[in-house]
N, C-alpha and C positions, 0 to 999 in steps of 0.2 A: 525678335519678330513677333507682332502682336496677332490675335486671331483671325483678327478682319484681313489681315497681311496674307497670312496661310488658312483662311477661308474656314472655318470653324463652324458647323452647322449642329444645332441642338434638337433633338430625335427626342421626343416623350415615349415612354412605353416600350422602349428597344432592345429588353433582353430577350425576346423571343417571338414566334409566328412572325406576323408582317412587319413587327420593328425590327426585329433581329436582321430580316432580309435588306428592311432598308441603311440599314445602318451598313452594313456588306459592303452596300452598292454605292453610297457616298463616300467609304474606304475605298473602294477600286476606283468610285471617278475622280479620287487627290483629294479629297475632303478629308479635314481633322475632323473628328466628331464627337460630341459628347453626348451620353444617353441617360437616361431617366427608366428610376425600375422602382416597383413597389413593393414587391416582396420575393423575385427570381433572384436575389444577391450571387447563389449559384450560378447560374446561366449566363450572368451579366458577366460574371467573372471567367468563365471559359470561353465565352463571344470576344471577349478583349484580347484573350491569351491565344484563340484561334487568328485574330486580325494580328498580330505582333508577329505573327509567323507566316501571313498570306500577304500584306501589306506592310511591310518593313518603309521606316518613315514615316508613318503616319500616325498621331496622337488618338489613341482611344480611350476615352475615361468614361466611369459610370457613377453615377447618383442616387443615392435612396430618394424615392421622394413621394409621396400619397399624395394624388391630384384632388382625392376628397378632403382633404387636411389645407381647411381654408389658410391657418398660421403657418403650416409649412410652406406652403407655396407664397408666401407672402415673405418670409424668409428667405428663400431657393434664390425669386425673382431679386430681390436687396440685394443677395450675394453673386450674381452673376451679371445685373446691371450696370453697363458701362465693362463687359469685356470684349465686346464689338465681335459676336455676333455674326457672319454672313448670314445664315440662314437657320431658320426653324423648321421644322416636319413636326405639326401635331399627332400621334399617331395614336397614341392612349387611347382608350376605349373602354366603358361598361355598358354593359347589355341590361335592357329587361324587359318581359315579353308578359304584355296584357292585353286585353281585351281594354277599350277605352271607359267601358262603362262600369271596369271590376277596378284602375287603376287605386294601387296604392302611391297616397300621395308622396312619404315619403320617400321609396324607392325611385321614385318618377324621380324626384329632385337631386338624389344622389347620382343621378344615371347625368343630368341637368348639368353637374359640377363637375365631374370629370369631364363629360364628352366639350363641354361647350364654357362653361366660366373659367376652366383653368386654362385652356385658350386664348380667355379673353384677358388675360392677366401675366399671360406670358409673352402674349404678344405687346401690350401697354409696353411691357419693359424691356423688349427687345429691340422694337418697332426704333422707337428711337435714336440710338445707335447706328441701327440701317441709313434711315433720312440724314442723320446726318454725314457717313459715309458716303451718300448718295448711292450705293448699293442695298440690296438684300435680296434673301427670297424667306417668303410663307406659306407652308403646304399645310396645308389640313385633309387629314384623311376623313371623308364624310361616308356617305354610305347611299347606295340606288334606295334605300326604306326613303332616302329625305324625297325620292322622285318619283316612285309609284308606290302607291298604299299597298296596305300586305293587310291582313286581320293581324293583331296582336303586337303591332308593332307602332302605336298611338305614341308612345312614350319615346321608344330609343328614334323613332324618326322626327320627333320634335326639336330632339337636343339636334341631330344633323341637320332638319332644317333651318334649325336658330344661327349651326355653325356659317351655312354657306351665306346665308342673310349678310352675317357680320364681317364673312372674307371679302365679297363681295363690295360692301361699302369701305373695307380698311382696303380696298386694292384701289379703288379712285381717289382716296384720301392720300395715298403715299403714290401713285402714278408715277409724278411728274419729278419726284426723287427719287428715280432709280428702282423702285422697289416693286416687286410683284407679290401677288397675293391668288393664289390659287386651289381650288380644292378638288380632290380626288375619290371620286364616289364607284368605290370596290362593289361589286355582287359577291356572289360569296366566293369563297377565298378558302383554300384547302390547306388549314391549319386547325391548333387544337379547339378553339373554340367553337367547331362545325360538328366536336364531337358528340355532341347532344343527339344530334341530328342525321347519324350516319344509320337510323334505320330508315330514312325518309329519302335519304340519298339519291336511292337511284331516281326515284319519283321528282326530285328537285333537278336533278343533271338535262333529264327527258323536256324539264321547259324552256333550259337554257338554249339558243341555236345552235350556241358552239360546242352543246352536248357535253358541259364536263366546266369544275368547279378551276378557278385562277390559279395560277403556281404563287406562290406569295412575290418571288422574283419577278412577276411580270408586271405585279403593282409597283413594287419598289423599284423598278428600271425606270416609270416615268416618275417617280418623285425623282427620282437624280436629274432628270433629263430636266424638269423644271428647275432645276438649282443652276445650269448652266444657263453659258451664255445666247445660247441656240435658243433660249427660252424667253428671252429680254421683252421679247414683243408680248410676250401670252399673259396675261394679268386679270383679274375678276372672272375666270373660268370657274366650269364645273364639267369636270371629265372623266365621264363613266368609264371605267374597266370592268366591265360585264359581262363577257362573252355576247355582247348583242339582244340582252334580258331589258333591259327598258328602250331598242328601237320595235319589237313587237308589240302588236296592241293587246295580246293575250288572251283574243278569244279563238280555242281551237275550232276549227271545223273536223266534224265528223269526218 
């Protein structure tokens, strides 16, 4: 039975925080799935041994792969081209946090390749396969910085805006072959890379409406939900999981 048979979805970033959760949640909706990890080899390897025990039946494998390692991923994508694919969840991510007028360029650009070129290069080589299955699906995990300005956030909210730019036009491009293309733009999300921030916490919780940061499961419940068939109509979206932080205009009254 080939992938595309038993629905096979490729997760970037999924040893841990919000990939680990989606990864979970594409094992519990009957999704085989393979992940991509950059240096948790650890983690990835007891996520796999926990789903062989919570998901009996279901294929879970994991990937070394550096999304900043232009020849690695050019490699990755050769060796996984043409294994038909159902679906992708971009979920990988790097941070970096500047002021626009201090950015360094090189960091800018690193943050550039992960969040946004290794996307654009996994999808090239997956994309394919979908069309001509006349199925797929493509999640990209984006971020509410690509939707309302923050200070310091000139940088990581460029690579999110470049991402939705680009789902956006590969979602009318592959339409009318089955294929969807959608992005998921999390507020923050209570996992470990919030921990910088947890003396800012409570001060950050007080502007959300919903008073309190995302379970990572409650982002990763709609990436599943776009992988089905319930989802077939929804394509070139951008849909905040925010607790309701980018429908406020954000000026408090006294």
């Amino acid at each position: 039975m080939s992938t595309m048979e038993t629905k096979c979805v490729l997760v970037t970033g999924g040893a841990s925080g919000l990939g680990a959760a989606i990864v979970r949640a594409l094992a519990g909706a009957g999704y085989d799935v393979a992940f991509t990890y950059r240096s948790s080899a650890e983690a990835a390897a007891r996520l796999v041994a926990e789903l062989e025990q919570t998901q009996p039946g279901r294929t879970v494998t994991f990937h070394a792969l550096d999304l900043s390692d232009h020849d690695a991923i050019e490699a990755f994508c050769d060796a996984q081209e043409g294994q038909g694919f159902y679906g992708l969840v971009h979920n990988a991510g790097q941070s970096y946090d500047a002021l626009a007028a201090m950015m360094a360029q090189d960091q800018a650009e690193a943050a550039m390749q992960v969040n946004f070129w290794s996307l654009t290069r996994l999808a090239k080589s997956l994309v394919r396969g979908m069309i001509r299955a006349r199925t797929g699906r493509i999640v990209a995990i984006g971020s509410v910085a690509a939707l309302q300005a923050n200070p310091g956030n000139a940088a990581y909210a460029a690579t999110k805006g470049a991402l939705i730019a680009y789902c956006r036009t590969l979602a009318i491009e592959s339409a009318k072959r089955g294929v969807t293309v959608n992005v998921i733009a999390p507020g923050f999300i209570d996992t470990d890379m919030m921990a910088p921030y947890a003396a800012h916490r409570a001060g950050m919780e007080k502007q959300i409406p919903a008073g309190r940061f995302a379970k990572p499961d409650e982002v990763a419940a709609l990436a599943a939900f776009l992988m089905g068939e319930g989802a077939a109509y929804i394509t070139g979206t951008v849909l905040p999981v925010d607790g309701g932080l980018t429908a406020m205009m954000g000026v408090h009254r006294p």
